[in-house]
N, CA, C and O atoms as a Maestro MAE file, in Angstrom:
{
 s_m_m2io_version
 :::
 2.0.0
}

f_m_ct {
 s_m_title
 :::
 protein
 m_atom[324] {
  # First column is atom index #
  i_m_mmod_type
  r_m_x_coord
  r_m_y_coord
  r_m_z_coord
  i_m_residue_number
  s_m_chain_name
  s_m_pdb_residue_name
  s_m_pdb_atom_name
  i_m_atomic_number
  :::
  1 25 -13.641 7.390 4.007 1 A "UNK " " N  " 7
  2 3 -12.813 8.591 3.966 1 A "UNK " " CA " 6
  3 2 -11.553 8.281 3.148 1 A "UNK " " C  " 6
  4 15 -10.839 7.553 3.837 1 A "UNK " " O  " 8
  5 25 -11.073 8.499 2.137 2 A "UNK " " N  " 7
  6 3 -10.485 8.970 1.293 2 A "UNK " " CA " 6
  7 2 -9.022 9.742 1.787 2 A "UNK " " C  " 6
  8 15 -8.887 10.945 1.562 2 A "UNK " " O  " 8
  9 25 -7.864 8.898 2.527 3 A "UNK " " N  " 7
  10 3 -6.340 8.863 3.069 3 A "UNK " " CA " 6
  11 2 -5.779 10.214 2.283 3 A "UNK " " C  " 6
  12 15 -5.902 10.604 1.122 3 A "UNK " " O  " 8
  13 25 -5.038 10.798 3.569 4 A "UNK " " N  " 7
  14 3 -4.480 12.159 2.629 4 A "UNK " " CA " 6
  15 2 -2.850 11.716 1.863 4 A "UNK " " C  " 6
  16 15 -2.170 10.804 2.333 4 A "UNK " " O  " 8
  17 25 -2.593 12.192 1.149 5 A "UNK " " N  " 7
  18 3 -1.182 11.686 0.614 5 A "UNK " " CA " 6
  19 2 -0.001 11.769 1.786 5 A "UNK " " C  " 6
  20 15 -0.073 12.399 2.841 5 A "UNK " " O  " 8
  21 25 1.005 11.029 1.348 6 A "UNK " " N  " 7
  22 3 1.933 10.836 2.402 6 A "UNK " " CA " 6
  23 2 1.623 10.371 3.499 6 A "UNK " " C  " 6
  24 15 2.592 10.119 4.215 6 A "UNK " " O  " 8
  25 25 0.253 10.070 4.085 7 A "UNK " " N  " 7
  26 3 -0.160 8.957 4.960 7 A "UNK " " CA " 6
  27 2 0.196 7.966 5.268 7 A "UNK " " C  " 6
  28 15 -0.487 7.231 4.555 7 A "UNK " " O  " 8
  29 25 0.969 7.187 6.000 8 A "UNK " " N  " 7
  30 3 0.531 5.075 5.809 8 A "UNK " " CA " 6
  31 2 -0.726 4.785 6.332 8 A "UNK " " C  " 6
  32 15 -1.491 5.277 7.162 8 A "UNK " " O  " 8
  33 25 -0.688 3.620 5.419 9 A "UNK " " N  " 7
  34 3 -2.077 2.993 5.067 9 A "UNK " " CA " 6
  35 2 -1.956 1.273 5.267 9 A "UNK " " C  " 6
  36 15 -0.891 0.893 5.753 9 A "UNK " " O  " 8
  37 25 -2.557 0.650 5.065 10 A "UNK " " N  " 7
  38 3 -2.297 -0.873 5.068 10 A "UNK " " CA " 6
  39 2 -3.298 -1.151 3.804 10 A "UNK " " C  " 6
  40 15 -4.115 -0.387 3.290 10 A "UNK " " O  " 8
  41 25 -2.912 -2.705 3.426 11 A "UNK " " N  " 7
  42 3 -3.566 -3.094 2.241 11 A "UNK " " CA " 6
  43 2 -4.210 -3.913 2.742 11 A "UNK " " C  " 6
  44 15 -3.785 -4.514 3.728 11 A "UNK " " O  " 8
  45 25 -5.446 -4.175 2.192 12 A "UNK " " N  " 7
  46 3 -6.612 -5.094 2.613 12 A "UNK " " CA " 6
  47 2 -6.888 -6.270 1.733 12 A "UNK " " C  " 6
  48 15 -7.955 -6.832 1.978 12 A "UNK " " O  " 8
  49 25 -6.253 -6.711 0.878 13 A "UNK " " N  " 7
  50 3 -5.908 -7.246 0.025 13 A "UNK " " CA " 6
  51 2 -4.389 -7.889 -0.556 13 A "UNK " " C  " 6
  52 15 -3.450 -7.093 -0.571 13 A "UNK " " O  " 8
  53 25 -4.135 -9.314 -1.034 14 A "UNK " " N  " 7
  54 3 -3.168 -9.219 -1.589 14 A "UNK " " CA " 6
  55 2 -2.626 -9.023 -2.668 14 A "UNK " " C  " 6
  56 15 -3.450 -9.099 -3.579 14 A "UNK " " O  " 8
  57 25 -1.576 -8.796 -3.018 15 A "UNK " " N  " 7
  58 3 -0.954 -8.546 -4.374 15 A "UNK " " CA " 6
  59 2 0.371 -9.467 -4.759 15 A "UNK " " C  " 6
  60 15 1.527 -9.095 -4.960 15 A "UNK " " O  " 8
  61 25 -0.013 -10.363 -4.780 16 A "UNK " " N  " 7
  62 3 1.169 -11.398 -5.494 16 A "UNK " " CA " 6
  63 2 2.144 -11.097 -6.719 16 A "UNK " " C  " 6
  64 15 3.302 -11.508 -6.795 16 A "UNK " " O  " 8
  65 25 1.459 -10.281 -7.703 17 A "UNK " " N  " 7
  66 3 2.863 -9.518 -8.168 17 A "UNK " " CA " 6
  67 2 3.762 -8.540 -7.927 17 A "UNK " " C  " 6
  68 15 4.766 -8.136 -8.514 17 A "UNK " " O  " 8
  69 25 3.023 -8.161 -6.656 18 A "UNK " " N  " 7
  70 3 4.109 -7.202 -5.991 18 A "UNK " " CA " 6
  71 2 4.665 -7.927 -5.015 18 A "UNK " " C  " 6
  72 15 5.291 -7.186 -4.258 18 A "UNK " " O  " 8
  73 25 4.716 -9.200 -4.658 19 A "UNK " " N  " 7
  74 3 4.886 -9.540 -3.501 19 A "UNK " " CA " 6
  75 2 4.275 -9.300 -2.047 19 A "UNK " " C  " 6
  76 15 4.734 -9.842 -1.041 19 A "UNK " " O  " 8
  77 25 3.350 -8.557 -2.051 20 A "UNK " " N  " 7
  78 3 2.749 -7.755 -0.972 20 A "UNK " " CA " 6
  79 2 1.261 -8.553 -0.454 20 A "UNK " " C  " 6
  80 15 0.503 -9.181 -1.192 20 A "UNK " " O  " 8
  81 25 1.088 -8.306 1.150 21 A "UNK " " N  " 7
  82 3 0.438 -9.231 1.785 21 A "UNK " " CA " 6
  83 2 -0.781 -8.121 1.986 21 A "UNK " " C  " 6
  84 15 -0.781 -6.904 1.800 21 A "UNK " " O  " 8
  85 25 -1.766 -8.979 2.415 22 A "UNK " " N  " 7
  86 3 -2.727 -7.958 3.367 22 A "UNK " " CA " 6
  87 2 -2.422 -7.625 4.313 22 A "UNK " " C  " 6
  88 15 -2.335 -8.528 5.144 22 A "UNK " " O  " 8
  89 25 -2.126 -6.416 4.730 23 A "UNK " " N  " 7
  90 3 -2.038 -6.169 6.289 23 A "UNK " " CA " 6
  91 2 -0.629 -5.167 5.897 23 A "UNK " " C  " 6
  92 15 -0.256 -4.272 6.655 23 A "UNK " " O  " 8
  93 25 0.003 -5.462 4.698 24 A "UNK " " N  " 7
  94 3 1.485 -4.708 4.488 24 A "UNK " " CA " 6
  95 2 0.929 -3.285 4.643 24 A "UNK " " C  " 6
  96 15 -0.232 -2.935 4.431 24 A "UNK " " O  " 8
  97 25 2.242 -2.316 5.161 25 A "UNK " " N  " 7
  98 3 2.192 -0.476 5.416 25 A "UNK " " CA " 6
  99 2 2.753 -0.129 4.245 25 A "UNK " " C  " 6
  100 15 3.758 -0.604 3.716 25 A "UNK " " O  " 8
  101 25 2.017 0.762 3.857 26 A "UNK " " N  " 7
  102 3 2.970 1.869 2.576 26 A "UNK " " CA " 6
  103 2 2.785 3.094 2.533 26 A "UNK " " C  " 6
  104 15 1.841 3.396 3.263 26 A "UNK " " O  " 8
  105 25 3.100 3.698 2.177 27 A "UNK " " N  " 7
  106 3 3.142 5.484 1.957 27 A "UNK " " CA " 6
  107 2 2.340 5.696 0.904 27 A "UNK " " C  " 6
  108 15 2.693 5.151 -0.142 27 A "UNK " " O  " 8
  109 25 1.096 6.507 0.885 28 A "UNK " " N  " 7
  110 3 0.657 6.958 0.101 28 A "UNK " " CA " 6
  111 2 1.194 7.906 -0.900 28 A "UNK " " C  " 6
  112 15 1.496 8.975 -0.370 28 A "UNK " " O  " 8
  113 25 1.373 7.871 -1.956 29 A "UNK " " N  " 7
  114 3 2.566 9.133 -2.631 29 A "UNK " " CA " 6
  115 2 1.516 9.682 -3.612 29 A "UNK " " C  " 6
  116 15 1.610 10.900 -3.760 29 A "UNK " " O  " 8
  117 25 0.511 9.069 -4.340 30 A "UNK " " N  " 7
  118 3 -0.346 10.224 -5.229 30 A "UNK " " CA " 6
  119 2 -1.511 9.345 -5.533 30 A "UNK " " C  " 6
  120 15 -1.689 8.267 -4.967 30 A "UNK " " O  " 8
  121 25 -2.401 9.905 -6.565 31 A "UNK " " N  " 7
  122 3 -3.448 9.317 -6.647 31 A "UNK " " CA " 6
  123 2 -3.346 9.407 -8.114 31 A "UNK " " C  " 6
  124 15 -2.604 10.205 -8.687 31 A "UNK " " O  " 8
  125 25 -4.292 8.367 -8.835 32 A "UNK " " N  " 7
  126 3 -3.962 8.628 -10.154 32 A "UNK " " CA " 6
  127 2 -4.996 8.159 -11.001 32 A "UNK " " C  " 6
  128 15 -5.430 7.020 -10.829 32 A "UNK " " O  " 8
  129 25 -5.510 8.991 -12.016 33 A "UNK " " N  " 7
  130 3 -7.423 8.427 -12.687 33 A "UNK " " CA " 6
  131 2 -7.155 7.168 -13.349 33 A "UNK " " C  " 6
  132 15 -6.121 7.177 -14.017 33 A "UNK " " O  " 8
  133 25 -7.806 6.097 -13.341 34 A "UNK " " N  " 7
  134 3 -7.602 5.221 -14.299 34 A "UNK " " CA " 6
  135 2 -8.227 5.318 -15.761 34 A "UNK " " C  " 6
  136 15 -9.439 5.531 -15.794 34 A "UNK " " O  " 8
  137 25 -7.651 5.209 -16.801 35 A "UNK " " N  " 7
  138 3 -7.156 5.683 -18.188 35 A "UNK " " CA " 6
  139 2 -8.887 5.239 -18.752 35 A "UNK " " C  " 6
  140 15 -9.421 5.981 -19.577 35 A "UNK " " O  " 8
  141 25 -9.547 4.162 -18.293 36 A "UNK " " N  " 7
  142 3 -10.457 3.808 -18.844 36 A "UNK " " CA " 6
  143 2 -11.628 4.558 -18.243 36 A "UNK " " C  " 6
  144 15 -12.769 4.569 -18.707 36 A "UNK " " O  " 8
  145 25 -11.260 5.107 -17.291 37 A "UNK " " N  " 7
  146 3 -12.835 5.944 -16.448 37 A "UNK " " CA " 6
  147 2 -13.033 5.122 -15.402 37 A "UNK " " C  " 6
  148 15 -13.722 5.680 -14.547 37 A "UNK " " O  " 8
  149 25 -12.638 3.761 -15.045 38 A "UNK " " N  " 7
  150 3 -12.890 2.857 -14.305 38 A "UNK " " CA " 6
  151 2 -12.393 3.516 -12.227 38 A "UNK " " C  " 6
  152 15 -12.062 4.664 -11.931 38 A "UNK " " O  " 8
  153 25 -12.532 2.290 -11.215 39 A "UNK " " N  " 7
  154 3 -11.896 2.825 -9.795 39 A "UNK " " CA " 6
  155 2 -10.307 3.475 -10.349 39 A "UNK " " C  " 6
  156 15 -9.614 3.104 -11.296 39 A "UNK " " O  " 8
  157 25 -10.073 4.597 -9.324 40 A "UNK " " N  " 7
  158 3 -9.253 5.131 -9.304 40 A "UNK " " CA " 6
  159 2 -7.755 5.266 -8.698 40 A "UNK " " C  " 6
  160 15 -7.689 6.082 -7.778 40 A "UNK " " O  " 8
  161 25 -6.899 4.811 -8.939 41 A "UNK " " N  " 7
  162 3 -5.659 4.198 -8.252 41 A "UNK " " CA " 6
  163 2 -4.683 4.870 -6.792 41 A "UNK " " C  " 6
  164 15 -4.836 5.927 -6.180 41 A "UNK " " O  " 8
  165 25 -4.314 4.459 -6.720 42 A "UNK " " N  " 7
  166 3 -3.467 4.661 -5.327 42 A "UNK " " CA " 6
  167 2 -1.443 4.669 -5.835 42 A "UNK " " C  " 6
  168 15 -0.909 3.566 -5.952 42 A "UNK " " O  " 8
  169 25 -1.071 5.225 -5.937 43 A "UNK " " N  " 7
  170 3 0.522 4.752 -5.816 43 A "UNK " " CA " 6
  171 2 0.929 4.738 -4.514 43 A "UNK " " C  " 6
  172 15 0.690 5.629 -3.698 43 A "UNK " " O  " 8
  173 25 1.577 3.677 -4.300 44 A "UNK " " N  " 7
  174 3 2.167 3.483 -2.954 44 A "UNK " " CA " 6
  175 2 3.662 3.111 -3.164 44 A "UNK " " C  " 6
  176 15 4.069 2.279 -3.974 44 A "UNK " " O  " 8
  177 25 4.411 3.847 -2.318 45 A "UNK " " N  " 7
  178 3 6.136 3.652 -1.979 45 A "UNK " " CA " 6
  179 2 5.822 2.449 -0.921 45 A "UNK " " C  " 6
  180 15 4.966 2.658 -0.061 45 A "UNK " " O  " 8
  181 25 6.474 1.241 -0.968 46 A "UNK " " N  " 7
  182 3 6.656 0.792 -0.060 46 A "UNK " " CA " 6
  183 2 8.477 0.652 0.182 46 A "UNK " " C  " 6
  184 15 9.440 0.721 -0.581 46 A "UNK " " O  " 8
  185 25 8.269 0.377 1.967 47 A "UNK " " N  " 7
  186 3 9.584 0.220 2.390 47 A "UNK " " CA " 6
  187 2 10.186 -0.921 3.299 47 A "UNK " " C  " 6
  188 15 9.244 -1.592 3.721 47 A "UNK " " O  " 8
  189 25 11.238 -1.338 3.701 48 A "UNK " " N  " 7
  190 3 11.092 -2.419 4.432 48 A "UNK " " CA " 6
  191 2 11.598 -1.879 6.098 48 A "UNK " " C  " 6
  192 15 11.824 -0.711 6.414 48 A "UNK " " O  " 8
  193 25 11.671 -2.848 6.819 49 A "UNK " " N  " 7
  194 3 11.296 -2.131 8.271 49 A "UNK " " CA " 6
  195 2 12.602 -1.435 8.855 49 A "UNK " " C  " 6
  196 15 12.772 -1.128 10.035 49 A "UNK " " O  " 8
  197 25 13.687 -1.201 7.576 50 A "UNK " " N  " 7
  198 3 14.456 -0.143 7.760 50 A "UNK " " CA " 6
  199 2 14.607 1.449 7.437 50 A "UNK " " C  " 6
  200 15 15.370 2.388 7.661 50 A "UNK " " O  " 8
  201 25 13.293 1.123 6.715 51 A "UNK " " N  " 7
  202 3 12.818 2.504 6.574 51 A "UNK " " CA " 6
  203 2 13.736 2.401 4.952 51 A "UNK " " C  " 6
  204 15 13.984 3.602 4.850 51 A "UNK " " O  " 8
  205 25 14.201 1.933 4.015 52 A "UNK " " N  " 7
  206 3 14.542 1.597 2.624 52 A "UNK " " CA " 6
  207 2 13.487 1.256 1.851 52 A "UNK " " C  " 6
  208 15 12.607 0.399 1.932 52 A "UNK " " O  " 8
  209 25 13.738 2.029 1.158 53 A "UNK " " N  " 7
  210 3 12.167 1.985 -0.421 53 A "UNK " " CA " 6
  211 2 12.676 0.620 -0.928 53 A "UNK " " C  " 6
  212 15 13.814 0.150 -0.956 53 A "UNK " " O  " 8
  213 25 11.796 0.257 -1.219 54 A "UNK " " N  " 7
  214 3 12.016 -1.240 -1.532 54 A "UNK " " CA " 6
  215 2 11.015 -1.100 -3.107 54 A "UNK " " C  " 6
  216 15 11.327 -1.915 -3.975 54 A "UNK " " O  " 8
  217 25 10.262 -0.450 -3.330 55 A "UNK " " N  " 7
  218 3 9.246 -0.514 -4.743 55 A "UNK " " CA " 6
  219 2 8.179 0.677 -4.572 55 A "UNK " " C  " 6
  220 15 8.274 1.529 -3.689 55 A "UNK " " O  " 8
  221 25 7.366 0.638 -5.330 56 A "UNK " " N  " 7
  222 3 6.601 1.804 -5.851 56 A "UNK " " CA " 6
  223 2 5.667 1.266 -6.876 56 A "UNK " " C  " 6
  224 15 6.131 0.903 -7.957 56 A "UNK " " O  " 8
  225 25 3.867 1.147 -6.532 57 A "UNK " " N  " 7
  226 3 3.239 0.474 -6.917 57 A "UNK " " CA " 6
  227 2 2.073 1.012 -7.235 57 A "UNK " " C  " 6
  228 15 1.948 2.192 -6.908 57 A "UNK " " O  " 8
  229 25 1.007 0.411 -7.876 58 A "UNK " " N  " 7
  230 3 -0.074 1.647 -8.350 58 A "UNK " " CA " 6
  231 2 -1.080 0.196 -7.793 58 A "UNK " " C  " 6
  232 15 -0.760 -0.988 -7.900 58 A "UNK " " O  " 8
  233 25 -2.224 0.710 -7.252 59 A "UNK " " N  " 7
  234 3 -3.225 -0.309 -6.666 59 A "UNK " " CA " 6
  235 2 -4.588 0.122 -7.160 59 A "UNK " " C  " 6
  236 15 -4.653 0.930 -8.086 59 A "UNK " " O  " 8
  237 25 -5.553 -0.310 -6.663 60 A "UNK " " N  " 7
  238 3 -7.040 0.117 -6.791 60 A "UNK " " CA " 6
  239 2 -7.244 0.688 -5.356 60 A "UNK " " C  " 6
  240 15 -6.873 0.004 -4.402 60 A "UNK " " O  " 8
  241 25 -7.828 1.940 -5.150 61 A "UNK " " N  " 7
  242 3 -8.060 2.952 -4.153 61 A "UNK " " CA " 6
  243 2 -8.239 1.826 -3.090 61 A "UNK " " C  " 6
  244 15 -7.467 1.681 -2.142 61 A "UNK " " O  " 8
  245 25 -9.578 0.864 -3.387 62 A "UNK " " N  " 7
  246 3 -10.528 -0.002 -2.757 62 A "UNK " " CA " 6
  247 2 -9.672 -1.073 -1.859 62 A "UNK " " C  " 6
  248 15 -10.178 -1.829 -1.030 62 A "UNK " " O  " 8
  249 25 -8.095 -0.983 -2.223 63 A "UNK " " N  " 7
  250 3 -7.323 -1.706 -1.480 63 A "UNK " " CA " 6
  251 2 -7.115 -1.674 -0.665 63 A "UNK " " C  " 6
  252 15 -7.095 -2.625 0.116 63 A "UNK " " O  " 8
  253 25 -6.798 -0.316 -0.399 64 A "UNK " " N  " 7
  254 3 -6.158 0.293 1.000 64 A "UNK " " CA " 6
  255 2 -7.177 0.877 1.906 64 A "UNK " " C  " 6
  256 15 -8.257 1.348 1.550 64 A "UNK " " O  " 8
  257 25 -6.649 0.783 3.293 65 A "UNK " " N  " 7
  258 3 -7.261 1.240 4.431 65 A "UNK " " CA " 6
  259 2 -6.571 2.052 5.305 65 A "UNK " " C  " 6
  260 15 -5.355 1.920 5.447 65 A "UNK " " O  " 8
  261 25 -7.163 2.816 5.862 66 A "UNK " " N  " 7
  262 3 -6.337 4.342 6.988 66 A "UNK " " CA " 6
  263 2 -6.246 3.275 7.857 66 A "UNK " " C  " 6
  264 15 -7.077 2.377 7.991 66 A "UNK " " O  " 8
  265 25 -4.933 3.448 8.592 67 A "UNK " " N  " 7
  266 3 -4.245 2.794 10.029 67 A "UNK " " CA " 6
  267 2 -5.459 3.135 11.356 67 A "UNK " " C  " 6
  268 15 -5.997 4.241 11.410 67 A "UNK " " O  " 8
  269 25 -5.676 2.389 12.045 68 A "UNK " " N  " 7
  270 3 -6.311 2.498 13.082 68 A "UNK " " CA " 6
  271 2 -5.619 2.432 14.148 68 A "UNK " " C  " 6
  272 15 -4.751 1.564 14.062 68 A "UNK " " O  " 8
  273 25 -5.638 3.113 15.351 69 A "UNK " " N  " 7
  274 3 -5.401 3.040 16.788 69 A "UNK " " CA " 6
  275 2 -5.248 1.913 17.439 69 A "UNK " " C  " 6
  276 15 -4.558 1.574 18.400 69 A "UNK " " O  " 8
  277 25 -6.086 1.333 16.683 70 A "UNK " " N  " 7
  278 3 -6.389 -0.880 17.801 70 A "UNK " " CA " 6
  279 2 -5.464 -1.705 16.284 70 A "UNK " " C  " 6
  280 15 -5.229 -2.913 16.265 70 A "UNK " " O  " 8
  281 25 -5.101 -0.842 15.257 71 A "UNK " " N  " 7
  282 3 -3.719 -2.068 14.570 71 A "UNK " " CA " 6
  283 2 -2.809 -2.098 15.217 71 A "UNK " " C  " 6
  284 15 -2.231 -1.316 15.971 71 A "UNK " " O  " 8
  285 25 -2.619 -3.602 14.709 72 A "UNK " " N  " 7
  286 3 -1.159 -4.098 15.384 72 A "UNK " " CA " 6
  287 2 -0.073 -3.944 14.646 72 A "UNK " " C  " 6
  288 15 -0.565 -4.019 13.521 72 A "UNK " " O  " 8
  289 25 1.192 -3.762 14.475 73 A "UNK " " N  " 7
  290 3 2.527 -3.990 13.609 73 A "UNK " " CA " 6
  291 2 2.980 -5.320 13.710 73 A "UNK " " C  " 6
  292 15 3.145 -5.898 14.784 73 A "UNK " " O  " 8
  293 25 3.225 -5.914 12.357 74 A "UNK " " N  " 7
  294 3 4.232 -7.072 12.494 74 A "UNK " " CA " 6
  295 2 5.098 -7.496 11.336 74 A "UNK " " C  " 6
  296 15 4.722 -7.104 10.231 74 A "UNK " " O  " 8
  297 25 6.323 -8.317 11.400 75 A "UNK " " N  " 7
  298 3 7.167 -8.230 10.647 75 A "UNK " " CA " 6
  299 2 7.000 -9.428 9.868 75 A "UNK " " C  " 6
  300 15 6.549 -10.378 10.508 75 A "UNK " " O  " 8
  301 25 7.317 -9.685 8.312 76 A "UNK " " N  " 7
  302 3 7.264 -10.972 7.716 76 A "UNK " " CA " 6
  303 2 8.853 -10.703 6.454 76 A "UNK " " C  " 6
  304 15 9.232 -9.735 5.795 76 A "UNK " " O  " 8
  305 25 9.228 -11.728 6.587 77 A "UNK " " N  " 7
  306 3 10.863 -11.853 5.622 77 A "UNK " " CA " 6
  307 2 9.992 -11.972 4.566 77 A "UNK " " C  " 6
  308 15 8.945 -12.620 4.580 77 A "UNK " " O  " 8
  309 25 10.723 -10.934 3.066 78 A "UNK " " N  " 7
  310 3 10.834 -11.426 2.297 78 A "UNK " " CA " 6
  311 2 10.990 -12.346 1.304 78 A "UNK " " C  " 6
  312 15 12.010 -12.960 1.619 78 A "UNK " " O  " 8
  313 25 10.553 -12.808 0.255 79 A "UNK " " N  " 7
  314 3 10.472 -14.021 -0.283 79 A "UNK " " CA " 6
  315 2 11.860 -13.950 -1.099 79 A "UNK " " C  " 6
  316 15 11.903 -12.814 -1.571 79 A "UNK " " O  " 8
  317 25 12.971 -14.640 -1.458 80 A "UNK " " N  " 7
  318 3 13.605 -14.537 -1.714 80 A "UNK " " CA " 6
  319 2 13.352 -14.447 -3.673 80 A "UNK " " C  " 6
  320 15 12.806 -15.402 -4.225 80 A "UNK " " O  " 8
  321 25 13.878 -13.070 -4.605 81 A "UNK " " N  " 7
  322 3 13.238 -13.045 -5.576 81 A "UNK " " CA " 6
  323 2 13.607 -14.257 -6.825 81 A "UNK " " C  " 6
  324 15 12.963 -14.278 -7.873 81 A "UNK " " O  " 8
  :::
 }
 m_bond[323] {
  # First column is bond index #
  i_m_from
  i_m_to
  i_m_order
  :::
  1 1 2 1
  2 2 3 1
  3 3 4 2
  4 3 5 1
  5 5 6 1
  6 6 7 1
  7 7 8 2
  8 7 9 1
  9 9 10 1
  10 10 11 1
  11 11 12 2
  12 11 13 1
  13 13 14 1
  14 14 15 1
  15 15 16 2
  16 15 17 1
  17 17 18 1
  18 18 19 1
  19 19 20 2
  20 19 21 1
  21 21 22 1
  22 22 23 1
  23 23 24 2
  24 23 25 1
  25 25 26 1
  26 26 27 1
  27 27 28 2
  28 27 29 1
  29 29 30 1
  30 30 31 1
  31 31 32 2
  32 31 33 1
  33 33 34 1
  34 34 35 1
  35 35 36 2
  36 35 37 1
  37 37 38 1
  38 38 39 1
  39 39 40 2
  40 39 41 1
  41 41 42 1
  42 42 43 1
  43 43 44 2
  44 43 45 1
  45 45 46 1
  46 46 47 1
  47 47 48 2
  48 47 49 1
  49 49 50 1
  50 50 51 1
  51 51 52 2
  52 51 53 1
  53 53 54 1
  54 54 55 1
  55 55 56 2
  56 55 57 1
  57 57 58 1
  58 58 59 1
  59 59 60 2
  60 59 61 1
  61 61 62 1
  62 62 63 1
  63 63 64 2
  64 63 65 1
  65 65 66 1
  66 66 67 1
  67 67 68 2
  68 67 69 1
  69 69 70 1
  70 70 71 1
  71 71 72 2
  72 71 73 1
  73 73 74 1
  74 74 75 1
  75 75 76 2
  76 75 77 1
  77 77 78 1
  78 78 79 1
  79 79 80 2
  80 79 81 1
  81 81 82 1
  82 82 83 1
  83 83 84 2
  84 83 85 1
  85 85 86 1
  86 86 87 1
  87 87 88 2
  88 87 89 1
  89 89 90 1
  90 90 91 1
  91 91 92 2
  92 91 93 1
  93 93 94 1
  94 94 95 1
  95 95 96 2
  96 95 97 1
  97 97 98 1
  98 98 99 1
  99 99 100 2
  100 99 101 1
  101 101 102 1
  102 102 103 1
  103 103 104 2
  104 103 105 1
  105 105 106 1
  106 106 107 1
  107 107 108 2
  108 107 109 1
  109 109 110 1
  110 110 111 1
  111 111 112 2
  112 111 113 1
  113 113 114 1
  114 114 115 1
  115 115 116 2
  116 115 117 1
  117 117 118 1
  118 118 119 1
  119 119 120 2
  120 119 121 1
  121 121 122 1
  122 122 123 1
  123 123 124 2
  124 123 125 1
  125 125 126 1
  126 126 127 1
  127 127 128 2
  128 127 129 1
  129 129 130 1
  130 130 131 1
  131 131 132 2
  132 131 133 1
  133 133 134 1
  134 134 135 1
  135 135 136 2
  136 135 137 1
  137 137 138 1
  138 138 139 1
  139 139 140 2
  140 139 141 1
  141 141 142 1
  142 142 143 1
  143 143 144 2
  144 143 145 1
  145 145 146 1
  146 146 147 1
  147 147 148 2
  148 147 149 1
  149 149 150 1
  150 150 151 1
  151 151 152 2
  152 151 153 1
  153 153 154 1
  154 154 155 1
  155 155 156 2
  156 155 157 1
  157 157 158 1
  158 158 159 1
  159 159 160 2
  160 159 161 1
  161 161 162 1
  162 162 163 1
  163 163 164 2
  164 163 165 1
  165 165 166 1
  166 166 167 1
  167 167 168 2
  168 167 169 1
  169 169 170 1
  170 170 171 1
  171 171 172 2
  172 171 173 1
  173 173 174 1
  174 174 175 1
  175 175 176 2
  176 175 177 1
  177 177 178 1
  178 178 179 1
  179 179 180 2
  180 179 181 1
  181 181 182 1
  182 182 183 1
  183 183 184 2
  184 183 185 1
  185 185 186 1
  186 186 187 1
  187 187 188 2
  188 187 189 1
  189 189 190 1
  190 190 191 1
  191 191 192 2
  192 191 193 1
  193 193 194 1
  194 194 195 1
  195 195 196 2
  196 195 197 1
  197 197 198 1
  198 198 199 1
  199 199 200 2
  200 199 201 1
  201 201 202 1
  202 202 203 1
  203 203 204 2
  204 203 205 1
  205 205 206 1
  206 206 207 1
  207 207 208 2
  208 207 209 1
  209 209 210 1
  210 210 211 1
  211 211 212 2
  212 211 213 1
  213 213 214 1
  214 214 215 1
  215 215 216 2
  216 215 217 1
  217 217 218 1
  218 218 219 1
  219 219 220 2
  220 219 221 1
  221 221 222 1
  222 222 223 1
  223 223 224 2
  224 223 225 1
  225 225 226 1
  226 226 227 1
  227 227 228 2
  228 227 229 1
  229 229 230 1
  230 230 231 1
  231 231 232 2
  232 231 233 1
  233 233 234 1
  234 234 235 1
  235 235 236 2
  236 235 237 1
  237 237 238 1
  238 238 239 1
  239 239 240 2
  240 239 241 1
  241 241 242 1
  242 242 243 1
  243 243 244 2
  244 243 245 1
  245 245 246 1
  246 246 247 1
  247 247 248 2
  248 247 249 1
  249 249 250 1
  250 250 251 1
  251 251 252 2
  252 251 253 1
  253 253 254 1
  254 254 255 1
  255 255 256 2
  256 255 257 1
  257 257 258 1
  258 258 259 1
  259 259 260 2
  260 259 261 1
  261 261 262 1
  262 262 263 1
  263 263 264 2
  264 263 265 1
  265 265 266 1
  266 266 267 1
  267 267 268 2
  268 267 269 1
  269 269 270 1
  270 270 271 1
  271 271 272 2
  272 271 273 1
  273 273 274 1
  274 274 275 1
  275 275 276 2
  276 275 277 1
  277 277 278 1
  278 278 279 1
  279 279 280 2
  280 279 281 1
  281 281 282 1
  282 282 283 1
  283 283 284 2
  284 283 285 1
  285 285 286 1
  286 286 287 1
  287 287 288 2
  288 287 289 1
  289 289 290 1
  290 290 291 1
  291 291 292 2
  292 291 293 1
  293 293 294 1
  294 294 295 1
  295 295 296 2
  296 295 297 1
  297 297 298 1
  298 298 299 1
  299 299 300 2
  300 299 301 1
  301 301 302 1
  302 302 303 1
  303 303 304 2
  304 303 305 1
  305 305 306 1
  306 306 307 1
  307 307 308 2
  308 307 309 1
  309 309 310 1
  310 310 311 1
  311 311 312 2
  312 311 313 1
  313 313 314 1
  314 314 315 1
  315 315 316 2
  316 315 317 1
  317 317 318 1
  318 318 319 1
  319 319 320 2
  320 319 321 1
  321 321 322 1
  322 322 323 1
  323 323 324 2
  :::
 }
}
């Protein structure tokens, strides 16, 4: 199933140039075709656990996953940039 916008979601995957872990929450903000015809992207706002936008990122759909009922929340510090 295919997350409605403005959702959080978690990533199932990492992303080392974003800094971002598996398991990180973000806001779904739009969807977007990829230029070659290829999977189709995700932009995600992420924020930190003050509720502050911290970045804004474009992923592969296949990354992300809808929040479930039995996830857990947890916190990890930033890497210093």
């Amino acid at each position: 199933m295919k997350p409605e916008l403005y959702q959080e979601i978690a990533l199932n995957r990492d992303f080392p140039e974003y800094n971002l872990n598996q398991g990180d929450i973000a806001t779904l903000i739009d969807y977007v075709p990829h230029p070659a015809g290829k999977e189709e992207g995700a932009i995600l706002e992420i924020f930190n656990a003050l509720g502050e936008a911290i970045a804004v990122v474009t992923v592969p759909i296949s990354s992300i996953d809808i929040l479930k009922p039995d996830d857990r929340l947890s916190i990890r510090r930033l890497a210093p940039a």
